[in-house]
Every structure is written in structure tokens, then in C-alpha cells.
Legacy VTK file of the C-alpha trace (Angstrom):
# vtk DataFile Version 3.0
C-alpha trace
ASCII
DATASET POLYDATA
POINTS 172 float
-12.478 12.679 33.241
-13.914 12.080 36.625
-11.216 11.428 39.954
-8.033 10.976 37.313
-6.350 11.702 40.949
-6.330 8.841 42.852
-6.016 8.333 46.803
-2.615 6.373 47.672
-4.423 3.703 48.554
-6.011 3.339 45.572
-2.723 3.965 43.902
-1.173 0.560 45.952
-3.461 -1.635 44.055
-1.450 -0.678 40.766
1.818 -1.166 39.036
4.496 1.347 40.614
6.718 2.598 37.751
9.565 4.062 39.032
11.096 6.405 36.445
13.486 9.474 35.960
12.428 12.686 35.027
14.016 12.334 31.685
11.861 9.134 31.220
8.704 11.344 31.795
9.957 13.595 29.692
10.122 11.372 26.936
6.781 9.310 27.713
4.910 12.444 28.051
6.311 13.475 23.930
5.694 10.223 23.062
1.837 10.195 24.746
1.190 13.238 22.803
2.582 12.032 19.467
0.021 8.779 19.926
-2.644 10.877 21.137
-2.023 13.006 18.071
-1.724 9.933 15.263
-4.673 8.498 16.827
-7.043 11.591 16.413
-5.320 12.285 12.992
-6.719 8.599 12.106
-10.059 9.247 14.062
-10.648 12.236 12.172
-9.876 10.814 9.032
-11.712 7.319 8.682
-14.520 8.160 10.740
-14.248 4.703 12.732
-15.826 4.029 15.655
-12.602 1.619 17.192
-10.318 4.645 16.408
-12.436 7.141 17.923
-12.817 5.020 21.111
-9.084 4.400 20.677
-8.537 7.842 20.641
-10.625 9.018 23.379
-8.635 6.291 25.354
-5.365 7.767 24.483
-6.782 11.545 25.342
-7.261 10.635 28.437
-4.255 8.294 29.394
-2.184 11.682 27.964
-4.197 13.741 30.284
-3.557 11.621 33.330
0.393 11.310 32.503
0.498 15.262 32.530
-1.207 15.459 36.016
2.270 14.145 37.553
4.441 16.961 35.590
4.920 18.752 39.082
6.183 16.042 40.864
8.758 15.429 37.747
9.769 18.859 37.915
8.165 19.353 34.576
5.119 21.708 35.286
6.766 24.204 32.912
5.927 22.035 30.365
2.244 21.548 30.727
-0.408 24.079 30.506
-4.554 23.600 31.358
-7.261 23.745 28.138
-10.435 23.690 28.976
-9.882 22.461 32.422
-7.513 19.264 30.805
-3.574 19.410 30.966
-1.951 19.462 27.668
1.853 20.274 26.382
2.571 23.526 25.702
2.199 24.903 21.951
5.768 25.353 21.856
6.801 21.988 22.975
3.618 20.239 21.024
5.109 21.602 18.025
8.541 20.609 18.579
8.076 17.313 20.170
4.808 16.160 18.296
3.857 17.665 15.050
7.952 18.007 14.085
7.922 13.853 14.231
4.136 13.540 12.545
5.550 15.896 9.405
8.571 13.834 9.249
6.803 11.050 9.516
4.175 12.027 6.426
7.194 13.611 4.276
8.721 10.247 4.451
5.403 8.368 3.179
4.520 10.341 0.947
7.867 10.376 -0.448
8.270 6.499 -0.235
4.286 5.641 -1.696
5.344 8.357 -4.619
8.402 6.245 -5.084
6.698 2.543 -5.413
3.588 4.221 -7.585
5.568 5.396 -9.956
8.123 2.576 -9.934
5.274 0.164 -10.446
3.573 2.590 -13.324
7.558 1.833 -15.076
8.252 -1.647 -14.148
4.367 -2.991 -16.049
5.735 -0.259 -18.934
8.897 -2.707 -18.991
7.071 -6.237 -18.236
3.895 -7.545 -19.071
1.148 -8.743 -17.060
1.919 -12.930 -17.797
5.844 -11.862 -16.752
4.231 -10.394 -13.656
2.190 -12.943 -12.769
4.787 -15.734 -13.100
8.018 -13.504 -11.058
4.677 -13.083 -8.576
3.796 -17.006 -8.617
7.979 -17.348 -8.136
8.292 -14.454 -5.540
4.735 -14.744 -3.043
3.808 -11.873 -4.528
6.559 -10.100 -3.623
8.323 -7.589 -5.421
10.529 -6.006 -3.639
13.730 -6.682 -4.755
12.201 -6.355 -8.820
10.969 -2.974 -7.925
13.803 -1.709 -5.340
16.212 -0.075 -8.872
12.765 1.670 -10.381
12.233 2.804 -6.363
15.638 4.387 -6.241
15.657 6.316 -8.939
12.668 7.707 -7.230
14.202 8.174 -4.289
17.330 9.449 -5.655
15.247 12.830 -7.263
13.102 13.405 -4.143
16.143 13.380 -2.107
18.104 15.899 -4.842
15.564 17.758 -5.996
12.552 17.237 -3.962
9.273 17.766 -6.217
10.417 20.283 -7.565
10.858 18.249 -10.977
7.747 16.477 -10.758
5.534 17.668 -13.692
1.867 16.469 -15.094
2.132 15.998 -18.912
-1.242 15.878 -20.251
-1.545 14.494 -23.778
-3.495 17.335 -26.451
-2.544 20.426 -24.672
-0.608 23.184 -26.233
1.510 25.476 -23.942
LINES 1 173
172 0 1 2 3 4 5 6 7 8 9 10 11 12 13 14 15 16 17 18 19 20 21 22 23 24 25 26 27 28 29 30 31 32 33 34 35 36 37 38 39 40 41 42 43 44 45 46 47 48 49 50 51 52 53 54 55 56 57 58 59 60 61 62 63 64 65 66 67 68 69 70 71 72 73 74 75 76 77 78 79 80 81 82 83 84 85 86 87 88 89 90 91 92 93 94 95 96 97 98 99 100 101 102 103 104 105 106 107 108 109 110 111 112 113 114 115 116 117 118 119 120 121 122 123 124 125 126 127 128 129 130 131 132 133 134 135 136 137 138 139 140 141 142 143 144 145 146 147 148 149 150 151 152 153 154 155 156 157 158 159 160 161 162 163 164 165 166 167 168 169 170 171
């Protein structure tokens, strides 16, 4: 990233964003935890707009740490192959602490509405689904929301612990 550093004149032509050092704090967690989603996403679709998108974010991230000194924040920032990044410790706190969160919680909720869709079509069949969808848009929210919660409910009691694979013809 050529001349990220630019001269004050340069700099005039710009937005100045006057913000406290707590502010940078915060936008320089929440730059890494984009950065981060958006090279989780890159990595895993293998699309061209993410990848761009990503690169993009990379180096917006890099050019917000570049002003850690003059936030008093340099302790927080260390150099990688000649770019600034967080420090591990703060990365892991700050970044990957909110991205598993942030998984736990869908995979949790996406377990919940599978499964409470695999028991509501046990309970109702497809011509009752397709007339509370004709009444509803399509949505079933509310009709699924009591199968969700018991769902929800076990994760949040027992985690997966309880979560068991039946198959039919096998003798334990």
C-alpha cells in the first residue's frame, strides 16, 4: 500500500474527523472485526466482490492503525510483514471473541429453525402449509417461534450436549 501517509496538504482536501482516543479505540476493534468477517467470507465463497471487498477493508484497517501513536495507542499495534496490525492479544479479545459469539449464536439459532421446521411439517401437512403461507407471505415466524423455543430452551440448558443421531437398523 503505496504513500498510505499523506502530506497535510493532501490531508485538507478530506473530511477531518475529530475523535477521542476512546473512539479510535473502538473504530480500530471494530475495523479489525470487518476486516476479519470479510476475509472469513472471501475465503469461504471464493467471490471475486468479496475478495476485492476484502482487500479494501485490509487496507482501510491498515491505514486506521498508522494514527495509533498520535491516539496514544501504539501499544496496541504491532508491524507484520511491514503492515500494522492489532496485537494477538487484543485481536483475540476484541475480534475473534465477537466472531465466535457471533457463530455460536447462528449456529445455535439455524439448529433451532431446522429442526423446528423438520417438527412443525411432522405436525402439518404440505396443503396446511401452503395455505397458513398463502395467509402469512410466506412467513412463519410466529407458527414456528413455540417449536424454535423449545430449541432454544435445550441449547441454552444443556448446550449439545443432548443432541444425538438416531440412525434407523443399527444395534448398539
Amino acid at each position: 500500500m503505496e504513500n498510505l501517509r499523506r502530506s497535510s496538504l493532501e490531508l485538507s482536501k478530506y473530511m477531518n474527523l475529530p475523535i477521542t482516543t476512546a473512539q479510535y479505540k473502538n473504530l480500530i476493534r471494530m475495523s479489525s472485526l470487518a476486516s476479519s468477517v470479510l476475509g472469513i467470507v472471501k475465503d469461504s465463497l471464493k467471490d471475486d466482490e468479496y475478495a476485492a471487498q476484502s482487500k479494501a477493508m485490509d487496507e482501510l484497517n491498515e491505514y486506521i492503525l498508522m494514527f495509533a501513536n498520535e491516539f496514544g495507542c501504539s501499544q496496541m499495534v504491532d508491524k507484520e510483514d511491514g503492515k500494522n496490525v492489532l496485537k494477538d492479544n487484543i485481536f483475540e479479545d476484541s475480534t475473534m471473541s465477537v466472531i465466535g459469539g457471533f457463530s455460536e449464536c447462528e449456529i445455535h439459532n439455524t439448529l433451532a429453525n431446522k429442526l423446528a421446521w423438520r417438527d412443525f411439517k411432522k405436525e402439518h401437512s404440505a396443503k396446511e402449509i401452503g395455505e397458513m403461507a398463502k395467509i402469512n407471505g410466506v412467513y412463519f415466524g410466529v407458527a414456528l417461534h413455540r417449536y424454535e423455543e423449545k430449541y432454544w430452551n435445550e441449547f441454552e440448558s444443556h448446550g449439545y450436549d443432548r443432541l444425538e443421531v438416531r440412525e434407523s437398523g443399527i444395534n448398539k
